[in-house]
N, CA, C and O atoms as a Maestro MAE file, in Angstrom:
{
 s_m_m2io_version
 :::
 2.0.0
}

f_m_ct {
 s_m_title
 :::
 protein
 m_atom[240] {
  # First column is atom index #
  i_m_mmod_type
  r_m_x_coord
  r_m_y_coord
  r_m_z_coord
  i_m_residue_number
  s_m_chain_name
  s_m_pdb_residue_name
  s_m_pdb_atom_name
  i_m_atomic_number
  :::
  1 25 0.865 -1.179 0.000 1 A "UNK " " N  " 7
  2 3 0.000 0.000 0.000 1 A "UNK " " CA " 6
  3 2 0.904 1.232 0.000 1 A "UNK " " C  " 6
  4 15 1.457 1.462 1.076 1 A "UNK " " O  " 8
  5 25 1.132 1.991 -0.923 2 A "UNK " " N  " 7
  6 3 1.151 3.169 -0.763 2 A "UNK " " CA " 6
  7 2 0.987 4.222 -0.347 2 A "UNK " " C  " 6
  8 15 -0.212 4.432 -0.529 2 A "UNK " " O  " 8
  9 25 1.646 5.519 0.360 3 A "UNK " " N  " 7
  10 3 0.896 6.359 0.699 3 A "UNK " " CA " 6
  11 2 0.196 7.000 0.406 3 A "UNK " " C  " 6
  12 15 -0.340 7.695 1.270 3 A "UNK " " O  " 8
  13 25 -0.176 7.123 -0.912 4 A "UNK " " N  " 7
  14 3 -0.975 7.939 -1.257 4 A "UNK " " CA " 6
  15 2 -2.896 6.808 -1.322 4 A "UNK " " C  " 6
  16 15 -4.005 7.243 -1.635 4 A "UNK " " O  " 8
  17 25 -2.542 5.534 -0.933 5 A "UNK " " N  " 7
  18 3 -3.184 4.430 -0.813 5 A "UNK " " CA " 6
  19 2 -3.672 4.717 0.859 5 A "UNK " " C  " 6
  20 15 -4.793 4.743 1.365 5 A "UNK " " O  " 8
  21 25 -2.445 4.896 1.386 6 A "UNK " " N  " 7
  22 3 -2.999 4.860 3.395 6 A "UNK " " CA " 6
  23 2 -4.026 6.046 3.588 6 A "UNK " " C  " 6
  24 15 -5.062 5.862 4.226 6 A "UNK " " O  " 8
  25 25 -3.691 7.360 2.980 7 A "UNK " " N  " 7
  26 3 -4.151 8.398 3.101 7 A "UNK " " CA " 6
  27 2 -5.800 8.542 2.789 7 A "UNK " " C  " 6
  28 15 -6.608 9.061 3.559 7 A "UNK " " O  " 8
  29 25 -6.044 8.068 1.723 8 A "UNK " " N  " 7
  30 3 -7.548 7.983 0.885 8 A "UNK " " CA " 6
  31 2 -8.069 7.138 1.788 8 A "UNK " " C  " 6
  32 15 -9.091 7.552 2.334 8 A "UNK " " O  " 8
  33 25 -7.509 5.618 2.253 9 A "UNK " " N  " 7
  34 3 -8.175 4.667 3.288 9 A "UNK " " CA " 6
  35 2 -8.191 5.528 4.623 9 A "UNK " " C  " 6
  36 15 -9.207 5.349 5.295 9 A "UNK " " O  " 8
  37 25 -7.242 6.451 5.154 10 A "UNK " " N  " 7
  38 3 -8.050 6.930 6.160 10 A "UNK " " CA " 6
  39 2 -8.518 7.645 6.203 10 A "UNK " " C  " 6
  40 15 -8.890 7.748 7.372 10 A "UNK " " O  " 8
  41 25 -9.025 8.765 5.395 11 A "UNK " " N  " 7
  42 3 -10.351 9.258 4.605 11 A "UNK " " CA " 6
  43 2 -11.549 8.893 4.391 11 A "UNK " " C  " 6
  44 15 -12.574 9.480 4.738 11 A "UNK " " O  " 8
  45 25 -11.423 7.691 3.684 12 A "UNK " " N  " 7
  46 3 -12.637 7.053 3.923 12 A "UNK " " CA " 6
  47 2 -13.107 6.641 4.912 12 A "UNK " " C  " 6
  48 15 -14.284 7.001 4.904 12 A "UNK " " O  " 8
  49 25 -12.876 6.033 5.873 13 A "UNK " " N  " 7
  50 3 -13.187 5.460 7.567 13 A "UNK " " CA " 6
  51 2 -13.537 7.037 8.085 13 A "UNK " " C  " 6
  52 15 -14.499 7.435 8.743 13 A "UNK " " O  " 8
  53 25 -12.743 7.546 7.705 14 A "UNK " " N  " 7
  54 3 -13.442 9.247 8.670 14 A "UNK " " CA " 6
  55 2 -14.559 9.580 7.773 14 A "UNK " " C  " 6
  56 15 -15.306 10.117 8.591 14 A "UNK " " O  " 8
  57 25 -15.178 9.628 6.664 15 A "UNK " " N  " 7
  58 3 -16.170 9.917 5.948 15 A "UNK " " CA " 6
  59 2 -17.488 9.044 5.970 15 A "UNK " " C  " 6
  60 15 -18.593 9.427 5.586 15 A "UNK " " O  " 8
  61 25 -17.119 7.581 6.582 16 A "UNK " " N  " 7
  62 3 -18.045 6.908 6.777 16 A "UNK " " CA " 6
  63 2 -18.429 6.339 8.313 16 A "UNK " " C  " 6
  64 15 -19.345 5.556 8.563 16 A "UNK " " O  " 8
  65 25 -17.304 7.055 9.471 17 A "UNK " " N  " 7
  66 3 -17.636 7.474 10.669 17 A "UNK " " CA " 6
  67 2 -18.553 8.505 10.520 17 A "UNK " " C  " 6
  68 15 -19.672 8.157 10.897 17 A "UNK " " O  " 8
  69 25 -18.478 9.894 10.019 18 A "UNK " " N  " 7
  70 3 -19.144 10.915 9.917 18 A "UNK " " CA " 6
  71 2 -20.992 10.562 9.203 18 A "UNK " " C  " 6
  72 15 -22.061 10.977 9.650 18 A "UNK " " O  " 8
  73 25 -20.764 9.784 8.151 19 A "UNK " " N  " 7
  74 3 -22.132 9.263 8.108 19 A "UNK " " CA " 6
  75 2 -22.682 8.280 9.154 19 A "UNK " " C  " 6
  76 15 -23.909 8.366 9.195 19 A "UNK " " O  " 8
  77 25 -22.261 7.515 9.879 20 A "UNK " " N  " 7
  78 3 -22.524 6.558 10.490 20 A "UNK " " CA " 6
  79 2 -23.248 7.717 12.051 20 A "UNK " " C  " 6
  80 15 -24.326 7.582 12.629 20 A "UNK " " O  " 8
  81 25 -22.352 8.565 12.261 21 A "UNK " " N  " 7
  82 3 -22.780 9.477 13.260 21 A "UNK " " CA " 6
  83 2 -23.820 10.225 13.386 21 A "UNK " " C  " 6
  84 15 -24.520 10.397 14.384 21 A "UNK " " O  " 8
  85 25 -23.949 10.879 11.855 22 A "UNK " " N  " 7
  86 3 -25.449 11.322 11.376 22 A "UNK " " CA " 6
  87 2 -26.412 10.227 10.765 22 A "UNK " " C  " 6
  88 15 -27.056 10.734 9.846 22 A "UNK " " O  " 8
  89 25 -26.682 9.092 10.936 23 A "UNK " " N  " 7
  90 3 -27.390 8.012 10.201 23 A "UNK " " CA " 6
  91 2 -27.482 8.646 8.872 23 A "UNK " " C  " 6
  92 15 -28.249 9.484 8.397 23 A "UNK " " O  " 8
  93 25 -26.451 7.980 8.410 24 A "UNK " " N  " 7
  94 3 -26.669 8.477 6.679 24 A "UNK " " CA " 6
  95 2 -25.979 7.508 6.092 24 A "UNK " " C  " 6
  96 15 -25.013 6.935 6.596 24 A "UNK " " O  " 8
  97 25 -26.529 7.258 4.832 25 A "UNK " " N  " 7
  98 3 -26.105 6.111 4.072 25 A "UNK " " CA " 6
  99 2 -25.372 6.756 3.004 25 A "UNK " " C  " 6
  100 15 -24.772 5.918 2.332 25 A "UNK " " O  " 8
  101 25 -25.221 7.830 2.644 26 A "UNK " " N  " 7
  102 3 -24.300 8.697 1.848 26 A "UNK " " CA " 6
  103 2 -24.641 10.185 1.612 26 A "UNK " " C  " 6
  104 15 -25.726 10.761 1.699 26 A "UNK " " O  " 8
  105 25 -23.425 10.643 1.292 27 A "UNK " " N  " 7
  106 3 -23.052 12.442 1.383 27 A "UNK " " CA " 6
  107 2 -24.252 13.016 0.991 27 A "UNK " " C  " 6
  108 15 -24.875 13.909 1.565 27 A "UNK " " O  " 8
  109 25 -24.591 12.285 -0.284 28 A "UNK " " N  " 7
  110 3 -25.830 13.094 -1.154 28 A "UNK " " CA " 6
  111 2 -26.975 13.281 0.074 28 A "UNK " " C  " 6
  112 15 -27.858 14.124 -0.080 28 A "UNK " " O  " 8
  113 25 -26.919 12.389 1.401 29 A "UNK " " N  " 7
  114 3 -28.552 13.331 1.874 29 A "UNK " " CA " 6
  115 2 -27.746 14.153 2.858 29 A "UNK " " C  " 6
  116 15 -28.700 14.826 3.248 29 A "UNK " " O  " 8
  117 25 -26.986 14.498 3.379 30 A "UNK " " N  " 7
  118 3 -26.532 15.278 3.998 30 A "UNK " " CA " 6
  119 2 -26.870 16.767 3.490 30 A "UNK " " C  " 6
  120 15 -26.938 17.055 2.295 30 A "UNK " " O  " 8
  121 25 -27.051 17.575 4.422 31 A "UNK " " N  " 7
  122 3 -27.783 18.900 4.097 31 A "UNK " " CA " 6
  123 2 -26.377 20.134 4.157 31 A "UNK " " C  " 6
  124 15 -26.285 21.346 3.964 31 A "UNK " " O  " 8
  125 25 -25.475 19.078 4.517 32 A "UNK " " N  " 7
  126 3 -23.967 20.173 4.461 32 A "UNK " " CA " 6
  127 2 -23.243 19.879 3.200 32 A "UNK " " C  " 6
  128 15 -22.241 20.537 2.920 32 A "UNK " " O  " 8
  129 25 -23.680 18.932 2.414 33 A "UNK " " N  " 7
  130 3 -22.820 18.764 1.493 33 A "UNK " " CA " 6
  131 2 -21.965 19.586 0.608 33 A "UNK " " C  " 6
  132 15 -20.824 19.309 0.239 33 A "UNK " " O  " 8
  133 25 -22.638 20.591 0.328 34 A "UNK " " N  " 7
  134 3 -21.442 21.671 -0.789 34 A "UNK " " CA " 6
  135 2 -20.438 22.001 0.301 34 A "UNK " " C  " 6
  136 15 -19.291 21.819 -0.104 34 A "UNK " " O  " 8
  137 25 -20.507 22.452 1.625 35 A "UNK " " N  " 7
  138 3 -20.092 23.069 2.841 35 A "UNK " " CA " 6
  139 2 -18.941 22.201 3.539 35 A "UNK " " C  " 6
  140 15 -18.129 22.736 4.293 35 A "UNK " " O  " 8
  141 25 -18.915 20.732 3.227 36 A "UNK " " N  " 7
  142 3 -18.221 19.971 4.035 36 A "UNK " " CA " 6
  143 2 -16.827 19.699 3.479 36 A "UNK " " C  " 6
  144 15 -16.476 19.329 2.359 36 A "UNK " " O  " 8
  145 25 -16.273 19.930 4.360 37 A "UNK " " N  " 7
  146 3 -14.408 20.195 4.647 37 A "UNK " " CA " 6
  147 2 -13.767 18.927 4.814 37 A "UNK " " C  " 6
  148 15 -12.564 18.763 4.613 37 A "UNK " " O  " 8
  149 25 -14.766 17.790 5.277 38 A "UNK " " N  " 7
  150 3 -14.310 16.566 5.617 38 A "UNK " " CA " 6
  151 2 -14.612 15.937 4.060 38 A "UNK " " C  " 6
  152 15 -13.580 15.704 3.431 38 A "UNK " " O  " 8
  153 25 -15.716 15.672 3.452 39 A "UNK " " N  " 7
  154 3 -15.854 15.543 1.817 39 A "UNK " " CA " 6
  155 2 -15.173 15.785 1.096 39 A "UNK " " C  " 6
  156 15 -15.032 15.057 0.113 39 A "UNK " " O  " 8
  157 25 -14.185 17.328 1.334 40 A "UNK " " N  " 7
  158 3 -13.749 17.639 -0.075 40 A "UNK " " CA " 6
  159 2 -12.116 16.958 0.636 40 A "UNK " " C  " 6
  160 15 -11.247 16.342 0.020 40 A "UNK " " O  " 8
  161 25 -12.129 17.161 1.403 41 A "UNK " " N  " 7
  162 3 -10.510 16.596 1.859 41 A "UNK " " CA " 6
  163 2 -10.898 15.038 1.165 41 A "UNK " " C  " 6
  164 15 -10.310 14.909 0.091 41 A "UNK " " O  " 8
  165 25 -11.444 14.264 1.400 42 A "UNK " " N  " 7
  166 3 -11.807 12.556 1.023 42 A "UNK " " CA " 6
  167 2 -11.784 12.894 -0.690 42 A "UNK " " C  " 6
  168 15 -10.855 12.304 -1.242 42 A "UNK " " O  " 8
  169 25 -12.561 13.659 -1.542 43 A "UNK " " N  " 7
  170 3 -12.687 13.702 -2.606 43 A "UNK " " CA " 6
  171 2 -11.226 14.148 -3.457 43 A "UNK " " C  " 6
  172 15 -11.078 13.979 -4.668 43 A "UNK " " O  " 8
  173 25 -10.103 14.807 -2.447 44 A "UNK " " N  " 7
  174 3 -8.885 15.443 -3.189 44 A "UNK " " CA " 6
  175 2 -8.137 13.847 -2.399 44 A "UNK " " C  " 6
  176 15 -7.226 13.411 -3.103 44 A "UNK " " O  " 8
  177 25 -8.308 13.306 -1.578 45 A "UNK " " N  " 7
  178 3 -7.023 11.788 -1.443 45 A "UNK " " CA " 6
  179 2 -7.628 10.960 -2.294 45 A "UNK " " C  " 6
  180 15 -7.130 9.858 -2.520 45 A "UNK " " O  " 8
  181 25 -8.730 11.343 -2.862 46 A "UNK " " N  " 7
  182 3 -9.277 10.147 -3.345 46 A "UNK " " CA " 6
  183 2 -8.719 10.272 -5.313 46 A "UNK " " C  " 6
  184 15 -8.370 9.338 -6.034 46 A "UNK " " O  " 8
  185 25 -8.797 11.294 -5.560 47 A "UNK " " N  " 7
  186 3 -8.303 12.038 -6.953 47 A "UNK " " CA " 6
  187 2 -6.655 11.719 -6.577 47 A "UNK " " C  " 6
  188 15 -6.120 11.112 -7.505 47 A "UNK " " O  " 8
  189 25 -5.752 11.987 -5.445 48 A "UNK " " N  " 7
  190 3 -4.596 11.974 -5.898 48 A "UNK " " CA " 6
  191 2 -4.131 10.952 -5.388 48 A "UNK " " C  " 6
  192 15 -2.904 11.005 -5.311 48 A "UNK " " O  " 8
  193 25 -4.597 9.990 -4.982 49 A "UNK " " N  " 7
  194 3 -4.728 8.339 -5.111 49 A "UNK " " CA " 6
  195 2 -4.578 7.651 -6.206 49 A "UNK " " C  " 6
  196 15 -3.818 6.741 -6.535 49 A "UNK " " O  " 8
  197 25 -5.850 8.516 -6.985 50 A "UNK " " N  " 7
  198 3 -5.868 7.471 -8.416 50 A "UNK " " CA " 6
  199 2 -4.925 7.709 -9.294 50 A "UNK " " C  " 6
  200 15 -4.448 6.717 -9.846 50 A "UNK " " O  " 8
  201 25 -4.246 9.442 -9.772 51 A "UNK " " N  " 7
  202 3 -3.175 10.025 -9.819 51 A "UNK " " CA " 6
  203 2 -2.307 9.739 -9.684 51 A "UNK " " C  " 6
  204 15 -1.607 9.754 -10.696 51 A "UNK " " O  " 8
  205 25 -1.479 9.134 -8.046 52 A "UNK " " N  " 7
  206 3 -0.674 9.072 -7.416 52 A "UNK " " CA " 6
  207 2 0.290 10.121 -7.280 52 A "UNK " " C  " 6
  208 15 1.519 10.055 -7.239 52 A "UNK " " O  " 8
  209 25 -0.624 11.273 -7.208 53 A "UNK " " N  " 7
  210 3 -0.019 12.481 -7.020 53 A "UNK " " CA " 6
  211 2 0.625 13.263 -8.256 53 A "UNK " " C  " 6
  212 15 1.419 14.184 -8.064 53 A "UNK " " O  " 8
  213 25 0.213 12.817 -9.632 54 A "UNK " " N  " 7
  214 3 0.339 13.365 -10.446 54 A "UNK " " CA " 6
  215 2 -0.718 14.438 -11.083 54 A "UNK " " C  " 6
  216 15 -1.910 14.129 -11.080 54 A "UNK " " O  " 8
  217 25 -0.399 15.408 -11.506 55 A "UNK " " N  " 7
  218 3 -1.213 16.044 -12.179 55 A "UNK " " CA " 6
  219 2 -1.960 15.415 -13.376 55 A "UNK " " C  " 6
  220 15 -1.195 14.932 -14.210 55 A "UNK " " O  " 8
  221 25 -3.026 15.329 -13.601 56 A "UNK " " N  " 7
  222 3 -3.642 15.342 -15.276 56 A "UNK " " CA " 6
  223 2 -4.736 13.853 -15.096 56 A "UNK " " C  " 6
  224 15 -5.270 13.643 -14.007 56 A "UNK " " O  " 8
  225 25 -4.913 13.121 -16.020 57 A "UNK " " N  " 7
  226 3 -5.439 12.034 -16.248 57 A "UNK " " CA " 6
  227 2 -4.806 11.026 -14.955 57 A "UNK " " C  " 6
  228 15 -3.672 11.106 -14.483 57 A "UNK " " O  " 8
  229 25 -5.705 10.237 -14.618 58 A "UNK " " N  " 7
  230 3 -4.897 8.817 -14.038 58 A "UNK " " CA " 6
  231 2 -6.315 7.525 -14.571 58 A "UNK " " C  " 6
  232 15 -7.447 7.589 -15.052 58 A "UNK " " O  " 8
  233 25 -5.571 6.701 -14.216 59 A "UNK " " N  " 7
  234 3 -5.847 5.093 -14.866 59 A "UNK " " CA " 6
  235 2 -7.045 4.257 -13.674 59 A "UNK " " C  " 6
  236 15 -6.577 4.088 -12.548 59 A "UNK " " O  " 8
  237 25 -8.167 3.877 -13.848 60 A "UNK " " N  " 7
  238 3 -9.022 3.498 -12.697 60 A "UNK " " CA " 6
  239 2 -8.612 1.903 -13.008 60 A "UNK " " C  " 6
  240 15 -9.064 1.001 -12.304 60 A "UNK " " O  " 8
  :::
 }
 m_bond[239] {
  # First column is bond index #
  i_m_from
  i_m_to
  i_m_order
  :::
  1 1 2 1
  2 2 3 1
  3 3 4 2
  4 3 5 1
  5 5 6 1
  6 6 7 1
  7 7 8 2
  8 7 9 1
  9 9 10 1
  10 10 11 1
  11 11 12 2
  12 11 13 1
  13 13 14 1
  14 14 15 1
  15 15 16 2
  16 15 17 1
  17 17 18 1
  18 18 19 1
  19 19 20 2
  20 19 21 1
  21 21 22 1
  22 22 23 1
  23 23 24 2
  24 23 25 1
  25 25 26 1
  26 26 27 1
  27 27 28 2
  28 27 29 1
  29 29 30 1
  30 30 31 1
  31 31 32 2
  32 31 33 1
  33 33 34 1
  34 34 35 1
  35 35 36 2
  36 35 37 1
  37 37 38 1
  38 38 39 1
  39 39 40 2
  40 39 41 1
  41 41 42 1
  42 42 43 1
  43 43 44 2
  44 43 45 1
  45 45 46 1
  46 46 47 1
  47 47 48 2
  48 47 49 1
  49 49 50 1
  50 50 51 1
  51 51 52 2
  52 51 53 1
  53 53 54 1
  54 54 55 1
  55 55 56 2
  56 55 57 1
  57 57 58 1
  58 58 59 1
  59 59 60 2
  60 59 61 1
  61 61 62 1
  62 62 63 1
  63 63 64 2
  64 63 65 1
  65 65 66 1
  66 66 67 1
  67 67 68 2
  68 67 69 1
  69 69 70 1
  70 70 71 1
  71 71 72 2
  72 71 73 1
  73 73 74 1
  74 74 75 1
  75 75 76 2
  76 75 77 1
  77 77 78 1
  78 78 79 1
  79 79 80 2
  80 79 81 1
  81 81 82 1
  82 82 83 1
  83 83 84 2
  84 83 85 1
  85 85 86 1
  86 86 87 1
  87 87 88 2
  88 87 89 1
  89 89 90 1
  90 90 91 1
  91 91 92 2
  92 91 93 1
  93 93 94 1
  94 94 95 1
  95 95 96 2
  96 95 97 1
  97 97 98 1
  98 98 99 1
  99 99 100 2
  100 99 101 1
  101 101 102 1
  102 102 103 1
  103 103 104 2
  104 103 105 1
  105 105 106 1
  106 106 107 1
  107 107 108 2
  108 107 109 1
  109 109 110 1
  110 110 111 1
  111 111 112 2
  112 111 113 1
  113 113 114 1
  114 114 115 1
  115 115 116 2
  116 115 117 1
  117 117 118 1
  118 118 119 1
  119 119 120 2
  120 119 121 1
  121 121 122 1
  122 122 123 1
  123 123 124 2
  124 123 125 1
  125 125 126 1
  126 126 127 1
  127 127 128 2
  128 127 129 1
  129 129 130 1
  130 130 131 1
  131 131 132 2
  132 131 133 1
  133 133 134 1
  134 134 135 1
  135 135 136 2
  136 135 137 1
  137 137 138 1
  138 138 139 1
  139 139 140 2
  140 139 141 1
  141 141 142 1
  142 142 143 1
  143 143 144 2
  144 143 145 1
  145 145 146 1
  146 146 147 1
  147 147 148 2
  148 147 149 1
  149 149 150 1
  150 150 151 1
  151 151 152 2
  152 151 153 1
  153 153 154 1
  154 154 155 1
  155 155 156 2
  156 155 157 1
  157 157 158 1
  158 158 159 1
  159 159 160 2
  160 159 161 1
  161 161 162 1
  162 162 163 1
  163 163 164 2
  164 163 165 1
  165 165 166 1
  166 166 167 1
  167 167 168 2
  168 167 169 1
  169 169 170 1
  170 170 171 1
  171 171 172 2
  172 171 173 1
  173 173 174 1
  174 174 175 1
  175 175 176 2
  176 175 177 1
  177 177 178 1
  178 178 179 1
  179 179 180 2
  180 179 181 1
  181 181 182 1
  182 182 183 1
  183 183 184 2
  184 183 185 1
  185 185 186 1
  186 186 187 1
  187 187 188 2
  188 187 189 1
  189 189 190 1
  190 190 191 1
  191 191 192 2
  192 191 193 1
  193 193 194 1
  194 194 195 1
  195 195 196 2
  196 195 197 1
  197 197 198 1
  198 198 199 1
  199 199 200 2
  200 199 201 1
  201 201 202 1
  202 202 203 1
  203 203 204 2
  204 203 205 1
  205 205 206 1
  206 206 207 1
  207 207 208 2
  208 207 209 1
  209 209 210 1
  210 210 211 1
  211 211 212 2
  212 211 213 1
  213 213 214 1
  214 214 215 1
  215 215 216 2
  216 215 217 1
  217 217 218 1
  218 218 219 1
  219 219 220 2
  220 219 221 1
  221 221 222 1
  222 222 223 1
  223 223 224 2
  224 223 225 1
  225 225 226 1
  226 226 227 1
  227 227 228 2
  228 227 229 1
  229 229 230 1
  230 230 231 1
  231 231 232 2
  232 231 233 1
  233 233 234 1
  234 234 235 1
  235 235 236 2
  236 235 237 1
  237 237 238 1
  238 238 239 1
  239 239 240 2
  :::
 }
}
């Protein structure tokens, strides 16, 4: 695993603590969504994950 692999995995566990806390089964019903700081941090490890920290296109 990579770091840029550890980082996104502990992102996710904090993004799905945070739903689990508000009973929510995902971001979309959350009423903070444009607003949330914890989302967009998960959504940028999750982009430079797939990346691996490169700029431009990456490979799914």
């Amino acid at each position: 695993m990579n770091n840029y692999e550890e980082i996104q995995q502990e992102m996710l566990k904090k993004v799905q603590t945070c739903q689990k806390d508000h009973d929510l089964k995902t971001c979309f019903d959350c009423d903070k969504l444009l607003d949330c700081k914890l989302r967009d941090e998960y959504v940028k490890a999750t982009y430079e994950y797939l990346s691996e920290g490169k700029q431009g296109d990456f490979d799914f």
